[in-house]
N, CA, C and O of each residue as an XYZ file, in Angstrom:
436
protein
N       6.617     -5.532     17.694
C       7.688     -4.615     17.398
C       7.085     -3.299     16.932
O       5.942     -3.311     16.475
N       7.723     -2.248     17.010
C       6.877     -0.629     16.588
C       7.593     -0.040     16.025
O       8.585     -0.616     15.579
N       7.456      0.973     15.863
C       7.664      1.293     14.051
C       9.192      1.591     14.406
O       9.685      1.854     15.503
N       9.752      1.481     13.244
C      10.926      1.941     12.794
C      11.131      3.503     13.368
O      10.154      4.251     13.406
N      12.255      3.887     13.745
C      12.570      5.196     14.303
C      14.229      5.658     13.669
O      15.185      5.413     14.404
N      14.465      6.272     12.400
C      15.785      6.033     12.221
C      16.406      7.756     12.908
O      17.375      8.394     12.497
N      15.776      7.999     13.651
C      16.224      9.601     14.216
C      16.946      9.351     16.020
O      17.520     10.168     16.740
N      16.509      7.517     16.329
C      16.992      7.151     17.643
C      18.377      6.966     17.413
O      18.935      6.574     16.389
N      18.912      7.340     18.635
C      20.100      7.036     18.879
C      20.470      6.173     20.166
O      19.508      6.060     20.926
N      21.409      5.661     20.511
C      21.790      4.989     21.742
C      22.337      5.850     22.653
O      22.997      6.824     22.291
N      22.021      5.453     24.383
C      21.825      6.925     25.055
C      22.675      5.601     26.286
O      22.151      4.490     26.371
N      23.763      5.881     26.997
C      24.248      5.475     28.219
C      23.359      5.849     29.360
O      23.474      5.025     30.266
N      22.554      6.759     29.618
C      22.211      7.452     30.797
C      21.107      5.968     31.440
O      20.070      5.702     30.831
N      21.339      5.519     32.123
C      20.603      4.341     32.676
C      19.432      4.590     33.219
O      18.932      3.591     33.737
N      18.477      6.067     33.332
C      17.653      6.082     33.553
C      16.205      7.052     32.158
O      15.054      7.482     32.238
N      17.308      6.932     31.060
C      16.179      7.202     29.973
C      15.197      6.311     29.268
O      15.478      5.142     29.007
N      14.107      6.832     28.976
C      13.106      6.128     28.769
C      12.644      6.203     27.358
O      12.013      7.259     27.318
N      12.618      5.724     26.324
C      12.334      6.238     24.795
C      10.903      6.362     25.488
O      10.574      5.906     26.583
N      10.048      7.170     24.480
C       8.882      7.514     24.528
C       8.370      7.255     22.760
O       8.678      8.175     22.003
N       7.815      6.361     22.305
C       7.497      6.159     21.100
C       5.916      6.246     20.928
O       5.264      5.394     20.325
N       5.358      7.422     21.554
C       4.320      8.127     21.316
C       4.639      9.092     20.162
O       5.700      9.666     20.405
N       4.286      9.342     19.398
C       4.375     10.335     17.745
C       3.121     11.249     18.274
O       1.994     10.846     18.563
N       3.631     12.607     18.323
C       2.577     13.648     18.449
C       1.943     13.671     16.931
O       2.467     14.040     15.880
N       0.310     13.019     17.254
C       0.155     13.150     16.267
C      -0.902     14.682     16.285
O      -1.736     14.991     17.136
N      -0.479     15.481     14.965
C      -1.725     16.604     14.511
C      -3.111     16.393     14.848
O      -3.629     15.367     14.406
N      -3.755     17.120     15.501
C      -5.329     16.912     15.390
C      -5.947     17.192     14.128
O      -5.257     17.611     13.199
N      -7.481     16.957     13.970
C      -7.728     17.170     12.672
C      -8.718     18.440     13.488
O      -9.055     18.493     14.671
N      -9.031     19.443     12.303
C      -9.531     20.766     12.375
C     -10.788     20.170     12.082
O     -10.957     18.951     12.048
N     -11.758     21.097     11.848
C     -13.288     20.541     11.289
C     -13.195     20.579      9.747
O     -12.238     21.236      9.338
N     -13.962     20.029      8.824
C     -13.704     20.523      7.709
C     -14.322     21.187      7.399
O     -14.489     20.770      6.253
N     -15.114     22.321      7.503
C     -15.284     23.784      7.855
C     -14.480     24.780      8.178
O     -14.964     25.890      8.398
N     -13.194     24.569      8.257
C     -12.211     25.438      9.038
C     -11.166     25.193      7.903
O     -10.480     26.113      7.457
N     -11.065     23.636      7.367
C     -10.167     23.849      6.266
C      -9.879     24.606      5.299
O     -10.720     25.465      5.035
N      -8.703     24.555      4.510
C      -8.605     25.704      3.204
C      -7.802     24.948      2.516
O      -6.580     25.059      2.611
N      -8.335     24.163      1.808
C      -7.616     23.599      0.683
C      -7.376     23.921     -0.527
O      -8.221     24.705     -0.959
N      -6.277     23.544     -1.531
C      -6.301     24.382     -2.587
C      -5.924     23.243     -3.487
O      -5.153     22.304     -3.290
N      -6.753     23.601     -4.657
C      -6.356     22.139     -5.398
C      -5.520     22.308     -7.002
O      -6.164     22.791     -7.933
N      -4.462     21.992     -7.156
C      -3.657     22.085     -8.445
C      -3.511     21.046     -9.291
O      -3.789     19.913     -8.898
N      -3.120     21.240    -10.388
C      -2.671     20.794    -11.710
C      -1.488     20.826    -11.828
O      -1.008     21.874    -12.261
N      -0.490     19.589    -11.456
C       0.383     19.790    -11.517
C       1.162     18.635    -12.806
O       0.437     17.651    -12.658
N       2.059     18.295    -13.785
C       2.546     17.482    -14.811
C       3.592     16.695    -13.709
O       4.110     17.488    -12.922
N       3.961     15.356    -13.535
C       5.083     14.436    -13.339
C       6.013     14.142    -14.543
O       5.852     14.655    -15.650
N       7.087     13.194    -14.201
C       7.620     12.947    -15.245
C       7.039     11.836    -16.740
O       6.442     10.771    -16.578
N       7.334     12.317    -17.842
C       6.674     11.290    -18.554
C       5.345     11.996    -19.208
O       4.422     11.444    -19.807
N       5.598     13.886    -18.800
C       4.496     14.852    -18.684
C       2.990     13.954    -18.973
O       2.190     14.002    -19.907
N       3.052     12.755    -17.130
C       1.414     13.038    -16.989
C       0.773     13.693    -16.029
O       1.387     14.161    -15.070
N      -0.567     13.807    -16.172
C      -0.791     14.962    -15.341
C      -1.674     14.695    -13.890
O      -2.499     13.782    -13.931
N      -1.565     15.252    -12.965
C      -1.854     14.655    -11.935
C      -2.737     15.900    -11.053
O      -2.233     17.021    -11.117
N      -3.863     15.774    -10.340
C      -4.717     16.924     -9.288
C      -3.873     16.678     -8.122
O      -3.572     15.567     -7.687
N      -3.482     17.922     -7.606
C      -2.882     17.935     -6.285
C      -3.919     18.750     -4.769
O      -4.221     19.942     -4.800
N      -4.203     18.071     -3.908
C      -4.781     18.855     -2.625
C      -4.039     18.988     -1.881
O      -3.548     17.945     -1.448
N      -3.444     20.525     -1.211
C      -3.145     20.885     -0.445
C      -3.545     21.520      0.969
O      -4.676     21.910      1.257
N      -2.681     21.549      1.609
C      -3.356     22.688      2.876
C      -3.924     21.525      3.749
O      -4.506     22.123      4.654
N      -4.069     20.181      3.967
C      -4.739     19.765      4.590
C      -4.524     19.661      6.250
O      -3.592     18.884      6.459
N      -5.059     20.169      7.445
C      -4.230     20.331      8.546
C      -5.140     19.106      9.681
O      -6.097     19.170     10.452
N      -4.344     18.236      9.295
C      -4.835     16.890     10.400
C      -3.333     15.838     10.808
O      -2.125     16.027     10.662
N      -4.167     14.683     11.380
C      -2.930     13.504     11.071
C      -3.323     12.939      9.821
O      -4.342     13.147      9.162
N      -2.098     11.996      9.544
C      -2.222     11.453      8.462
C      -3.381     10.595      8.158
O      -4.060     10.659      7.133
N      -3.551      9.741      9.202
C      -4.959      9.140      9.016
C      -6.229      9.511      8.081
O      -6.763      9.044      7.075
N      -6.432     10.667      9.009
C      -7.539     11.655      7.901
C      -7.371     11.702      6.842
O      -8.184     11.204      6.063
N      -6.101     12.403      6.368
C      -5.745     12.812      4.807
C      -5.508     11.220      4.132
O      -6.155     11.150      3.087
N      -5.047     10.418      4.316
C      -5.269      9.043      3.988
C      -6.459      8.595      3.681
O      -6.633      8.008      2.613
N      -7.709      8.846      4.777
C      -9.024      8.616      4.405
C      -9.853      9.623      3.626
O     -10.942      9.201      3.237
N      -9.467     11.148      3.264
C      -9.998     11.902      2.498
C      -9.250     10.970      1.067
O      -9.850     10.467      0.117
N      -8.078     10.980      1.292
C      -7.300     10.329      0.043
C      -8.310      9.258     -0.906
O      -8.673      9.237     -2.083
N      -8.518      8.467      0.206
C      -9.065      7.270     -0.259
C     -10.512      7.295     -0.936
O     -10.815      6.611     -1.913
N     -11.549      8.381     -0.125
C     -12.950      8.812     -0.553
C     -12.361      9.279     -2.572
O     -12.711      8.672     -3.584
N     -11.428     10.508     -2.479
C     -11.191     11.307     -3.433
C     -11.128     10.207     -4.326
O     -12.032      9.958     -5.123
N      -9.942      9.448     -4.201
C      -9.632      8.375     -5.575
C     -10.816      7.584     -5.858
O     -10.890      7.358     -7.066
N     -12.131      6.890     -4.935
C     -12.714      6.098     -5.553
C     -13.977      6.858     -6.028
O     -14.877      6.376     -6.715
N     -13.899      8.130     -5.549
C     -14.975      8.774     -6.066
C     -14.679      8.875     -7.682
O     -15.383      8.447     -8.597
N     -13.410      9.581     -7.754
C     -12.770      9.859     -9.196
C     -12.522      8.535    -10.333
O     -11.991      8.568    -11.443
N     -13.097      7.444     -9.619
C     -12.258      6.327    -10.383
C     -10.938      6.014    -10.603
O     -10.607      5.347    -11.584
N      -9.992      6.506     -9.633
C      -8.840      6.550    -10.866
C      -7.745      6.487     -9.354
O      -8.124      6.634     -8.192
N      -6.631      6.280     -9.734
C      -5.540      5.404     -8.922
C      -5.055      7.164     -8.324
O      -5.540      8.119     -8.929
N      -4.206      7.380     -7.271
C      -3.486      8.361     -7.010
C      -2.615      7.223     -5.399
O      -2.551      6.042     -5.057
N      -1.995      8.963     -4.772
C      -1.544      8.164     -3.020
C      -1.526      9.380     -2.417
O      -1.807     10.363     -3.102
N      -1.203      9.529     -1.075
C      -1.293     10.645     -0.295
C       0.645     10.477      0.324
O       1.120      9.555      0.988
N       1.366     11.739     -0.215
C       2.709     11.794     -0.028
C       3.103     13.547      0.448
O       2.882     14.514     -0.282
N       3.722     13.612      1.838
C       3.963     14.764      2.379
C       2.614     15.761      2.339
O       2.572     16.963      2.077
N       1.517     14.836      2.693
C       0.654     16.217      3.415
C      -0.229     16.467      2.337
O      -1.349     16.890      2.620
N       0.048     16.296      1.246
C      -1.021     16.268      0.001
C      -1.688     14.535     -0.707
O      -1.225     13.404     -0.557
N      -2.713     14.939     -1.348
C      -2.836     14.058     -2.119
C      -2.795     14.157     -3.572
O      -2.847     15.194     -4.233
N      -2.706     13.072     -3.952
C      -2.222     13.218     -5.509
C      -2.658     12.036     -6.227
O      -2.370     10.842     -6.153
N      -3.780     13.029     -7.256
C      -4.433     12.164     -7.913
C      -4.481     11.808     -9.686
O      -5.031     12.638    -10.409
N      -4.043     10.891    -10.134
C      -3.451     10.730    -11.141
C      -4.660     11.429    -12.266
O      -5.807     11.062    -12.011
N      -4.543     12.215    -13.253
C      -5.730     12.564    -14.403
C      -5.931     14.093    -13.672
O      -5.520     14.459    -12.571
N      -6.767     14.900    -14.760
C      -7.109     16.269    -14.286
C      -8.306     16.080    -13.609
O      -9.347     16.046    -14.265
N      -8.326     15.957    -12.442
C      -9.744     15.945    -11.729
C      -9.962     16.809    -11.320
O     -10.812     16.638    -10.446
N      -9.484     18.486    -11.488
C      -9.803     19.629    -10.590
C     -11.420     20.033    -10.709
O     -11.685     20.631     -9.666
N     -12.458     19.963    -11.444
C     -13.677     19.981    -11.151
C     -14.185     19.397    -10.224
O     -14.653     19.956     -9.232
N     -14.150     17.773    -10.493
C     -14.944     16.963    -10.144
C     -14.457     17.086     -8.292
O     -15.243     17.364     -7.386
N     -12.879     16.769     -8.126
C     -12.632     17.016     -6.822
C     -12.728     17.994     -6.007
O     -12.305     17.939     -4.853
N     -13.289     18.988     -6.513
C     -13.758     20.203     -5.901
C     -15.364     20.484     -5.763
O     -15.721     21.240     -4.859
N     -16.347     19.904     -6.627
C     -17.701     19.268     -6.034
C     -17.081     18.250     -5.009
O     -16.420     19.003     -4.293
N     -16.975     17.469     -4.709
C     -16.571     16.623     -3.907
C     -16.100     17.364     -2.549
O     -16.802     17.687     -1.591
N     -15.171     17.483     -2.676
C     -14.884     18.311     -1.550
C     -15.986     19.643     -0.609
O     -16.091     20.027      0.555
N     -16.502     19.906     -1.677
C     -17.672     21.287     -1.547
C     -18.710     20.236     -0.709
O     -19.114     20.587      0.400
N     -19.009     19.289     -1.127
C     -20.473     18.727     -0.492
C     -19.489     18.022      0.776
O     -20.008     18.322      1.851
N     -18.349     17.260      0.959
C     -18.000     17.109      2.286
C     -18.043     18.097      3.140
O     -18.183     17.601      4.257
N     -17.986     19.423      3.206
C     -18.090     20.707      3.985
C     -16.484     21.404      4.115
O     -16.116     22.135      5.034
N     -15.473     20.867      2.679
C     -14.365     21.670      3.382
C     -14.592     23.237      2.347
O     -15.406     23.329      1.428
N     -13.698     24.280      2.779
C     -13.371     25.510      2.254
C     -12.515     24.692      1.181
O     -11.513     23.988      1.306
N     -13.217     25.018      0.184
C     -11.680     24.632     -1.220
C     -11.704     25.686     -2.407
O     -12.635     26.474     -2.575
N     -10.990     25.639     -2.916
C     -10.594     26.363     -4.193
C      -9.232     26.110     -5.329
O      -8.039     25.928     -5.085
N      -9.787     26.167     -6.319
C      -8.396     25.929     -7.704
C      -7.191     27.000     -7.298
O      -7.318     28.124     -6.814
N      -6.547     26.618     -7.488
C      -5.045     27.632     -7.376
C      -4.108     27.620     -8.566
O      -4.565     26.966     -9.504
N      -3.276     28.001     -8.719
C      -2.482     27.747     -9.556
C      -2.902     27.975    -11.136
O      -3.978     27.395    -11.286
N      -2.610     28.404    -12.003
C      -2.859     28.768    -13.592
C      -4.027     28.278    -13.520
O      -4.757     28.275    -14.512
């Protein structure tokens, strides 16, 4: 069975064909990236590192996700295109990022 699609609708025309190919984003080099990394508070004011800008499929940012958190020790998830990592890690994830080869920088206050 394949993935859930709640944007399908039911179509009479007896010769349409769903196409459940998902254009997925290519990933850029990470040399070309420009990420920007914030400090942002959730509810319960804790505080969490945010990476933005990332321009791939999800896959990638899932697997940058995954490098970031176990490098950092520390729990986060990757939701709408960013990742989000629980604790102030804006140093440490920005060496990190610097020696993978992307363009990064702090943003925000």
């Amino acid at each position: 069975m394949g993935k859930k699609n709640s944007r399908m609708v039911y179509s009479t025309n007896p010769n349409y064909e769903y196409d459940d190919n998902e254009a997925q984003e290519e990933t850029i080099d990470a040399n070309q990236q420009n990420l920007k990394i914030w400090l942002d508070r959730i509810k319960g004011n804790k505080v969490i590192t945010v990476v933005k800008g990332f321009v791939g499929n999800q896959d990638d940012l899932k697997d940058l996700g995954k490098i970031l958190k176990s490098k950092c020790g520390t729990g986060g998830t990757v939701k709408n295109g960013e990742i989000l990592i629980q604790g102030d890690f804006r140093d440490k994830v920005l060496s990190i990022l610097l020696k993978e080869g992307f363009k990064v920088k702090k943003a925000g206050g």
